[in-house]
C-alpha positions in Angstrom: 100.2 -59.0 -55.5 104.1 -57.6 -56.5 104.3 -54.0 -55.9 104.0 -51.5 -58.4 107.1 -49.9 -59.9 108.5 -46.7 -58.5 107.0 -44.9 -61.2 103.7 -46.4 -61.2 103.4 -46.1 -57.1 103.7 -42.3 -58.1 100.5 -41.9 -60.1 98.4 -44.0 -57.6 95.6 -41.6 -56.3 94.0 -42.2 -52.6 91.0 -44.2 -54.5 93.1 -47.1 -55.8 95.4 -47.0 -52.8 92.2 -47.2 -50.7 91.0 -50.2 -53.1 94.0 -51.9 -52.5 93.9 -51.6 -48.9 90.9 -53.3 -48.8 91.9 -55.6 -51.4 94.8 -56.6 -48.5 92.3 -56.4 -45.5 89.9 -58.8 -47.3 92.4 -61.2 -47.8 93.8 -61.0 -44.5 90.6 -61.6 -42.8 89.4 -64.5 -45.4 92.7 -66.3 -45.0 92.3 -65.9 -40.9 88.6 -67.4 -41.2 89.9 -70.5 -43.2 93.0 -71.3 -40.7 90.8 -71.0 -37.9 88.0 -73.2 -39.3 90.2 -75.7 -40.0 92.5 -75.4 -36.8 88.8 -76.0 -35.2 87.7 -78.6 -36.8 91.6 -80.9 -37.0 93.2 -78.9 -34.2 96.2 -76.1 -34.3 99.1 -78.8 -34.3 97.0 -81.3 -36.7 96.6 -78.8 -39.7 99.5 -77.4 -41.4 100.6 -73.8 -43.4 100.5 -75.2 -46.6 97.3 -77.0 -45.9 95.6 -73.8 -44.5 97.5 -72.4 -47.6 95.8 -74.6 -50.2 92.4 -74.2 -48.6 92.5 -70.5 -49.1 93.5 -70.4 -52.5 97.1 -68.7 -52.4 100.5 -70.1 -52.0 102.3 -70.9 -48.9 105.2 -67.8 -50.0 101.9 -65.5 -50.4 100.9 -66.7 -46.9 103.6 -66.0 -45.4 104.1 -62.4 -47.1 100.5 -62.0 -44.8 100.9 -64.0 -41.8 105.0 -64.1 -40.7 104.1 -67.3 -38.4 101.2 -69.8 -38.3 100.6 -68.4 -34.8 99.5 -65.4 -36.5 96.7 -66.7 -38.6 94.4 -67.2 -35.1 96.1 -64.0 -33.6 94.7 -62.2 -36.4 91.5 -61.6 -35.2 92.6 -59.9 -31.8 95.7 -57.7 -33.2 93.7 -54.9 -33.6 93.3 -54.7 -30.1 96.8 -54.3 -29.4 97.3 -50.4 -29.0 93.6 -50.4 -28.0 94.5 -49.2 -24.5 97.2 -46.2 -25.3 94.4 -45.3 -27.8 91.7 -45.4 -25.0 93.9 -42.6 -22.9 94.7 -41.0 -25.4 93.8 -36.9 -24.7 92.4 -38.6 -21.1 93.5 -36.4 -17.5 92.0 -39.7 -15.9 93.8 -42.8 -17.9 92.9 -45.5 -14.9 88.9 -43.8 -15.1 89.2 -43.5 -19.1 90.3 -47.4 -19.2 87.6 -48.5 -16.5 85.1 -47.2 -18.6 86.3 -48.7 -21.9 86.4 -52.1 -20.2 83.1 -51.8 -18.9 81.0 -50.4 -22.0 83.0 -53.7 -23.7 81.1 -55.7 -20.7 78.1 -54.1 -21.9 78.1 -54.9 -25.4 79.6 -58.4 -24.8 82.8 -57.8 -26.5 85.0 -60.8 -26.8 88.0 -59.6 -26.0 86.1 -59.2 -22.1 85.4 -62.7 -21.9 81.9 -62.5 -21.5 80.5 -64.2 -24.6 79.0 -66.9 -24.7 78.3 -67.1 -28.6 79.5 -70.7 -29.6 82.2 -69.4 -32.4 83.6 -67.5 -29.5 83.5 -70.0 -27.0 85.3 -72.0 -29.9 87.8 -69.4 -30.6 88.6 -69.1 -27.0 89.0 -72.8 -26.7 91.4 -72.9 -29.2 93.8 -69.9 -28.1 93.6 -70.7 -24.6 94.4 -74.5 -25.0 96.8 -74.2 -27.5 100.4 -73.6 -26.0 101.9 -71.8 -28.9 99.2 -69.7 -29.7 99.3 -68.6 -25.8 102.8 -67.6 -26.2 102.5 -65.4 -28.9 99.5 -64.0 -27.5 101.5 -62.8 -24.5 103.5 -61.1 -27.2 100.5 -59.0 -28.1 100.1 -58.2 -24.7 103.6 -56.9 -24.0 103.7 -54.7 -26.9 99.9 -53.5 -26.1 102.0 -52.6 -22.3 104.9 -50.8 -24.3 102.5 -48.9 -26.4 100.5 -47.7 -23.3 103.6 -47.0 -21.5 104.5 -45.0 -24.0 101.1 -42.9 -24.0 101.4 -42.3 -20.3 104.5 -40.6 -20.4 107.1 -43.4 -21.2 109.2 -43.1 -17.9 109.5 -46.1 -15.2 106.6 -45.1 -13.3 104.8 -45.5 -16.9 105.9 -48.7 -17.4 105.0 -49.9 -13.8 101.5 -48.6 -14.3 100.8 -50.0 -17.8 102.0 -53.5 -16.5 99.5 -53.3 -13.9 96.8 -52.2 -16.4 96.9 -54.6 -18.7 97.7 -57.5 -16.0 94.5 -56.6 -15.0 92.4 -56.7 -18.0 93.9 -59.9 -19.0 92.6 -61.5 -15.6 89.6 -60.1 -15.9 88.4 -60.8 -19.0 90.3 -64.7 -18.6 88.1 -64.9 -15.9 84.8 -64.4 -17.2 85.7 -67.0 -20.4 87.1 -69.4 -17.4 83.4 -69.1 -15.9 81.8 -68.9 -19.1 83.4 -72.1 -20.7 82.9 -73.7 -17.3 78.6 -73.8 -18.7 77.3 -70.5 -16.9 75.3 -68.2 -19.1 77.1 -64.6 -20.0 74.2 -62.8 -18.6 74.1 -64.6 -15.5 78.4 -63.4 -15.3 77.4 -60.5 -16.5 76.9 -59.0 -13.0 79.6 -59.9 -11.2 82.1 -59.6 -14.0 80.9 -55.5 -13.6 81.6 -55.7 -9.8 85.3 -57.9 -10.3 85.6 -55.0 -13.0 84.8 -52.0 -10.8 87.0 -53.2 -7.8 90.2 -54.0 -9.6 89.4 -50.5 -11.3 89.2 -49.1 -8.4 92.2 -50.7 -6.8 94.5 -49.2 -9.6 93.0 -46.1 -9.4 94.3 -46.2 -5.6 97.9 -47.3 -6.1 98.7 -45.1 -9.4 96.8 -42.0 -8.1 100.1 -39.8 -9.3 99.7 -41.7 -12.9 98.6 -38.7 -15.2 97.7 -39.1 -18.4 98.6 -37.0 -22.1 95.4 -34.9 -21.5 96.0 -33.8 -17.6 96.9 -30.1 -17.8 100.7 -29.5 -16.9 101.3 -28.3 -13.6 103.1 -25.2 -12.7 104.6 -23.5 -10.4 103.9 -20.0 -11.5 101.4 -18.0 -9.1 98.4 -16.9 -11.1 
């Protein structure tokens, strides 16, 4: 859809902007679901943008406007977790505690981005990022700009960067482990338990080595006598 004139973009009021927001998501998430159903039926490599393009209805210019590369039309579906962590510790005097927590209520409720699913589309989904080469790539994209957006949110200096690389490093080993156990046939309950433990000891091994890490909501110190 063009944009509207300057003019017209001037008399829009917060209902129709919020209509066309969700206008934009919908087709964001419908063209997503028709790339990934047919990178999983033909395979990533097999399938082509103008074929996904076709299948959704739009052209392959209107595609692209949505999805810069084809990478981006599985990606999709995990790019809202890419400041998840800086939003995590955000206002948090604790950010290794605050993001232990986070990861473990996602155990809890089986969220995929933890691994431990077991639900065939996921298992599917998984398959499909995992054992694709390109799509693995770009996912470590995601990753590094998750880092630089936590980094920022612990302060931004080197000691911030070192810490957020750690982080996320181990939340991607965690949660690449329980999928590696789960694709391997064992049931996500039955991981369940020992995906808590592997999650409370790497926790707890962070919270060890960046014990000076503070985060935005630690009160300042000072050096004034009270």
């Amino acid at each position: 859809m063009d944009e509207p004139e300057p003019r017209e973009r001037e008399k829009t009021g917060p209902r129709e902007t919020g209509l066309r927001e969700r206008k934009r998501r919908r087709t964001y998430q419908e063209v997503s679901d028709t790339a990934v159903r047919l990178f999983l039926e033909r395979g990533f490599d097999a399938v082509s943008v103008a074929e996904v393009a076709a299948a959704a209805g739009i052209s392959k210019p209107t595609l692209f406007r949505y999805f810069p590369a084809k990478e981006d039309l599985v990606l999709h579906r995990i790019a809202d977790h890419e400041g998840e962590a800086a939003r995590v510790v955000a206002g948090e005097p604790d950010p290794v505690d605050a993001l232990r927590r986070h990861f473990l209520a996602g155990l809890e409720r089986r969220d995929p981005v933890t691994g431990l699913n077991d639900h065939p589309q996921v298992l599917a989904f998984h398959g499909l990022l995992y054992g694709t080469p390109s799509l693995v790539a770009r996912a470590y994209r995601h990753q590094e700009r998750s880092e630089a957006a936590l980094a920022e949110a612990l302060g931004g200096d080197l000691d911030a960067r070192l810490a957020a690389g750690q982080i996320i490093a181990v939340q991607r080993v965690l949660a690449l482990d329980n999928w590696r156990r789960i694709a391997a046939g064992e049931k996500a309950a039955d991981v369940a338990p020992g995906a808590v433990r592997a999650a409370e000891r790497a926790f707890g091994r962070l919270a060890e080595g960046l014990r000076g890490i503070a985060g935005p909501g630690a009160p300042a110190e000072s050096g004034e006598t009270r």
